[in-house]
TITORDREN-324623 format. One record per residue (C-alpha): residue number from 1; x, y, z. Coordinates in steps of 0.1 Angstrom, whole numbers, always signed. Example, Ala and Ser with C-alpha at 12.3 -4.5 7.8 and 13.67 -1.06 7.14 Angstrom:
resi|c1|c2|c3
1|+123|-45|+78 $
2|+137|-11|+71 $
//
This chain:
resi|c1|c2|c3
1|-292|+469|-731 $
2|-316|+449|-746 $
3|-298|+432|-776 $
4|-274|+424|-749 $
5|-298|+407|-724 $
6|-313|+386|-757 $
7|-279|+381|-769 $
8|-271|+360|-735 $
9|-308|+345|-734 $
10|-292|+330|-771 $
11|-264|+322|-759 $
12|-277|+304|-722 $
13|-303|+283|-745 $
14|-278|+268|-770 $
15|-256|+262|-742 $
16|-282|+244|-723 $
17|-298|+225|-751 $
18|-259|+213|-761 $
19|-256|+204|-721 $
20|-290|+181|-731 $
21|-280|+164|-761 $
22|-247|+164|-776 $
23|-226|+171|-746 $
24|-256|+151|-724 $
25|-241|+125|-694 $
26|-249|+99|-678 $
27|-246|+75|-640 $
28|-250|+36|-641 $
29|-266|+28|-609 $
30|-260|-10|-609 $
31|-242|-27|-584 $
32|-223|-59|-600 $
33|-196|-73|-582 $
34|-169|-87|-604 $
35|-150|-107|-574 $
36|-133|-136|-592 $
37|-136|-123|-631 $
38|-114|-115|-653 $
39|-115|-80|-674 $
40|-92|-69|-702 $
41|-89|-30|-709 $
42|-69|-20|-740 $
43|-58|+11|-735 $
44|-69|+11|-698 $
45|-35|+41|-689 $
46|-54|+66|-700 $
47|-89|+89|-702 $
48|-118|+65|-708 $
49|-99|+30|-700 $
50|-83|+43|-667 $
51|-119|+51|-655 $
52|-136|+18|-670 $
53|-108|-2|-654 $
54|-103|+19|-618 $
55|-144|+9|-612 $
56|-140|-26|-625 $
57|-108|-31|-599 $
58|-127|-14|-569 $
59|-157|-41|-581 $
60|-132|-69|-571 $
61|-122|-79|-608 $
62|-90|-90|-619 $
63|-80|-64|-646 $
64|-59|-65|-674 $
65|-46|-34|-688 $
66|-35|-42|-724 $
67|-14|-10|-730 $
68|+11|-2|-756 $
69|+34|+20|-730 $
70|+46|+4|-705 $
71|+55|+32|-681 $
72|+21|+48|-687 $
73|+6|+19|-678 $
74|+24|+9|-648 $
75|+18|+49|-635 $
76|-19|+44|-644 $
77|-18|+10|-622 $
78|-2|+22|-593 $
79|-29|+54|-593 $
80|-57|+27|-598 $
81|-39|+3|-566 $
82|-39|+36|-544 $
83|-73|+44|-548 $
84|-91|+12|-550 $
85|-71|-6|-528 $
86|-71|-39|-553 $
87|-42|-57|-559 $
88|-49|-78|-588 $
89|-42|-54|-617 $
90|-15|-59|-641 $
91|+1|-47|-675 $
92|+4|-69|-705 $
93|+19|-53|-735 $
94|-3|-49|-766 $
95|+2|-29|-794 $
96|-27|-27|-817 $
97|-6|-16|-849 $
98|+10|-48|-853 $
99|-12|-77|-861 $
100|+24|-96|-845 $
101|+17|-81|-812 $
102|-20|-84|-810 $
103|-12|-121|-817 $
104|+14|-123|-790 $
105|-4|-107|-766 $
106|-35|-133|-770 $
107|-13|-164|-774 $
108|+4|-148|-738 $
109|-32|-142|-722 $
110|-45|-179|-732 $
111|-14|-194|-715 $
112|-10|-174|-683 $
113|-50|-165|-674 $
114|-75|-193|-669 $
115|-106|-170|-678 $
116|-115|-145|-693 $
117|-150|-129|-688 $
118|-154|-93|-700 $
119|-127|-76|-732 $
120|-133|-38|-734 $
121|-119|-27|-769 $
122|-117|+7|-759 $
123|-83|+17|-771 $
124|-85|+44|-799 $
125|-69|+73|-817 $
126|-74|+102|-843 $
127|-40|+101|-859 $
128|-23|+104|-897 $
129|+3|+77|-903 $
130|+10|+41|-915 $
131|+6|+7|-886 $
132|+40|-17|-885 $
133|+13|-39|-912 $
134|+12|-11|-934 $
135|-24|-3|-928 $
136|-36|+30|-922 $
137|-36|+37|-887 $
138|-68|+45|-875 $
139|-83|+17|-892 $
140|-55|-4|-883 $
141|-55|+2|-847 $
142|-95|+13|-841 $
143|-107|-15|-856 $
144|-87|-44|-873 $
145|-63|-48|-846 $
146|-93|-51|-820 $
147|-113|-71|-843 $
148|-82|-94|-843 $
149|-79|-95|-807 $
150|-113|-105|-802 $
151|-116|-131|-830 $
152|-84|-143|-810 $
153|-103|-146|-779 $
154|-140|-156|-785 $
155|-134|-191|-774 $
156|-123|-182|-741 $
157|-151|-159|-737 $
158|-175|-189|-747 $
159|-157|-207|-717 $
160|-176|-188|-687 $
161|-204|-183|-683 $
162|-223|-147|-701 $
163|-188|-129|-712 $
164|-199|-99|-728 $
165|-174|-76|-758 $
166|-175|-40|-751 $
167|-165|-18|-782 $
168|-160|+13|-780 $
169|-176|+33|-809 $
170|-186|+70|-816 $
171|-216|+92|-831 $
172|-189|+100|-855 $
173|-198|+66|-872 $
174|-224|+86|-886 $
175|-201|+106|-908 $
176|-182|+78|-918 $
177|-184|+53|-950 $
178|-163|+24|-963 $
179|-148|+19|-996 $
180|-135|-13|-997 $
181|-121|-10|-1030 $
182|-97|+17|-1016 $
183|-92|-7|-982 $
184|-80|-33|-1004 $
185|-57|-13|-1028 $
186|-43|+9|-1003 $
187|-52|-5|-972 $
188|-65|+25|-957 $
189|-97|+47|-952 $
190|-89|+75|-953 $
191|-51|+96|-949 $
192|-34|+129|-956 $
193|-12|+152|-933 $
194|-46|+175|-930 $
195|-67|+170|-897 $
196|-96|+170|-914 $
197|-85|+143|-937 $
198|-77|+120|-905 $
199|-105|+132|-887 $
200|-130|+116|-913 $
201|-110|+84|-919 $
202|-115|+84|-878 $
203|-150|+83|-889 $
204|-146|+58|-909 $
205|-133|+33|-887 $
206|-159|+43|-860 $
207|-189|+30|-888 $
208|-162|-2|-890 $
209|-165|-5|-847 $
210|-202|-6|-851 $
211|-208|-29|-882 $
212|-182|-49|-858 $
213|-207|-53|-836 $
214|-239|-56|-856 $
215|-221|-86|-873 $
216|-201|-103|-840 $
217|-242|-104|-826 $
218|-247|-121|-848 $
219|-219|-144|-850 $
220|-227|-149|-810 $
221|-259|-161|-816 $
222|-268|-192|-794 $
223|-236|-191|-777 $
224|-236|-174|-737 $
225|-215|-145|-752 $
226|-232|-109|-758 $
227|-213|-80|-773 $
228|-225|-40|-776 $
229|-210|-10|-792 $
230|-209|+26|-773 $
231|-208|+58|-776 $
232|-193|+72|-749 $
233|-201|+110|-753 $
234|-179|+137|-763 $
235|-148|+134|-738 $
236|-124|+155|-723 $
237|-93|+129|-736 $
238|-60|+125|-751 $
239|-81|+120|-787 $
240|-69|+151|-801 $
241|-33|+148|-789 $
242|-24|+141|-828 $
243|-44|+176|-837 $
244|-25|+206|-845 $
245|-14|+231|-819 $
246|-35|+261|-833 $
247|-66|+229|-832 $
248|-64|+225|-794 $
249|-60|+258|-790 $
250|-94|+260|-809 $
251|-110|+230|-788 $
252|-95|+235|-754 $
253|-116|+266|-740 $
254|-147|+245|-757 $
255|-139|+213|-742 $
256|-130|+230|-705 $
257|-170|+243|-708 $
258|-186|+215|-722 $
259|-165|+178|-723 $
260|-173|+155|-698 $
261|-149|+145|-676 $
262|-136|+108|-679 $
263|-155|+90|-654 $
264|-185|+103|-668 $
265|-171|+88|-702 $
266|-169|+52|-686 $
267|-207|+52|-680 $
268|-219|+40|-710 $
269|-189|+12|-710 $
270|-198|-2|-677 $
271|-233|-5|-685 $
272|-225|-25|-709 $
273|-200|-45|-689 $
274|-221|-50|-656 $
275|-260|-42|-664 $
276|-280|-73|-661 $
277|-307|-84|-683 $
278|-294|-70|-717 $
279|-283|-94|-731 $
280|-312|-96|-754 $
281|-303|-61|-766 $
282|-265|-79|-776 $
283|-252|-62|-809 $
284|-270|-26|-802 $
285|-254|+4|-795 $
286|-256|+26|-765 $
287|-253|+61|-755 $
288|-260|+74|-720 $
289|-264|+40|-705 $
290|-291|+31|-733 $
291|-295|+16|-765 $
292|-297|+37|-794 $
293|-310|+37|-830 $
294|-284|+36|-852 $
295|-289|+51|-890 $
296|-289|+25|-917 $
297|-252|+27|-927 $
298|-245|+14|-889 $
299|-269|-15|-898 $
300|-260|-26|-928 $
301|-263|-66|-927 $
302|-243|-71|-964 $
303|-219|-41|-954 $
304|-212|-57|-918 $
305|-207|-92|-936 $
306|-180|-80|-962 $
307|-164|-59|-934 $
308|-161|-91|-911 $
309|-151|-112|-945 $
310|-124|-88|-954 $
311|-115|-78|-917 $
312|-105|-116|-916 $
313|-81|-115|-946 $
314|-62|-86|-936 $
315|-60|-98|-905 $
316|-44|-131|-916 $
317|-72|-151|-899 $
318|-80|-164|-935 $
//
């Protein structure tokens, strides 16, 4: 009986401790009205960006969902309508893996909103496969289509007055490293028909989302714009829908007891979006509605530089 009762003690503790760091969640507590601003969400049908944009829209703002799928969208729109009661959200097609579209969709935006005050780059996947560019498609679509997308709009963020750049990141950045010799060559980080092989060049382009925003704070610097990276926990989420069959059936009973739930997920991004006075803390990264240390590879001033440089050729911006 005794090895039993210790076994559970065991058992009850890492569960707890996990509950308290890893798996650990969060509640912003502000109350920021958005009446009269203008939001864009990629990827706002689903997990994470239905949450971030469902409390922007019952804040009063005006809320893009830049969304590949059209019909997700529109179901996630009409869900967000119902319960929020706001009328001013709409769909404008965006496809990440296609530099074309990412362009289209900004040159679109520019001529048919006046404003634009917050851009939430939340749109992500963990996935094996090539974008329409040729680029491998985590980094393609996690970061060099969003850093695309918000090179595209800067200037109309500059236009108002404080818009802030929401990326989402991911502790996984810590695993992560960039080889730009490889980027160039292959345009990729990381591929291969293995999970694990996908999962770390997911980790790579999470260290690209951060040394994103370590160099865009910079970049911002003197203008009324502010940007921050986030970790939004470990989430409950279509992520893994790429994984393997015998993989979820691995992560499922794991993420029933531990993931949090979506809408504890968009904490950290609304924080970010809505908290006032941080703008001095523009360029850090946050997890549980607070700014984190980052390890040095997430701080890397060189690194971030000849990211942002080559970011910008592959892009086409140069």
């Amino acid at each position: 009986m005794l090895p039993l009762l210790v076994a559970t003690g065991v058992v009850v503790a890492v569960y707890i401790l996990l509950v308290k760091t890893i798996f650990k969640s969060s509640k912003f507590k502000g109350n920021a009205a958005m009446a009269g601003k203008t939001v864009i969400v990629t990827g706002g049908n689903t997990g994470i960006g239905k949450a971030t944009a469902l409390e922007l829209a019952r804040r009063g703002a005006r809320v893009i969902m830049a969304c590949r799928n059209q019909v997700k969208a529109e179901l996630a729109i009409s869900d967000i309508k119902r319960e929020t009661g706001s009328t001013d959200v709409v769909y404008m097609q965006l496809d990440l893996g296609s530099l074309q579209a990412v362009r289209s969709f900004t040159e679109t935006f520019l001529k048919t909103e006046a404003r634009l005050d917050l851009l939430i780059n939340n749109a992500g996947l963990v996935a094996d496969g090539r974008t329409a560019d040729g680029f491998g498609i985590e980094f393609g679509v996690n970061h060099l289509g969003h850093f695309l997308l918000t090179c595209l709009l800067l200037d109309r963020l500059k236009e108002g007055t404080g818009g802030r750049v929401v990326t989402l990141g991911s502790m996984a950045y810590r695993w992560g490293n960039i080889d730009f010799d490889a980027l160039i060559t292959n345009k990729h980080l990381g591929t291969g028909r293995y999970s694990w092989q996908f999962f770390h060049a997911y980790c790579n382009s999470k260290l690209c989302n951060v040394l994103f925003n370590h160099e865009l704070a910079k970049r911002l610097k003197g203008t009324n714009v502010t940007c921050y990276s986030v970790h939004p926990g470990v989430v409950k989420t279509e992520l893994s829908r790429n994984c393997s069959l015998w993989q979820r059936f691995l992560i499922e009973p794991i993420a029933r007891l531990l993931f949090l739930d979506t809408e504890s997920g968009a904490q950290t991004t609304l924080h970010c979006a809505l908290q006032e006075g941080i703008e001095p803390l523009s360029g850090r990264y946050f997890f549980c509605c607070a700014p984190q240390d980052v390890v040095a590879k997430g701080k890397d001033d060189a690194v971030a530089k000849k990211l942002w440089e080559v970011s910008e050729r592959l892009s086409g911006l140069f």
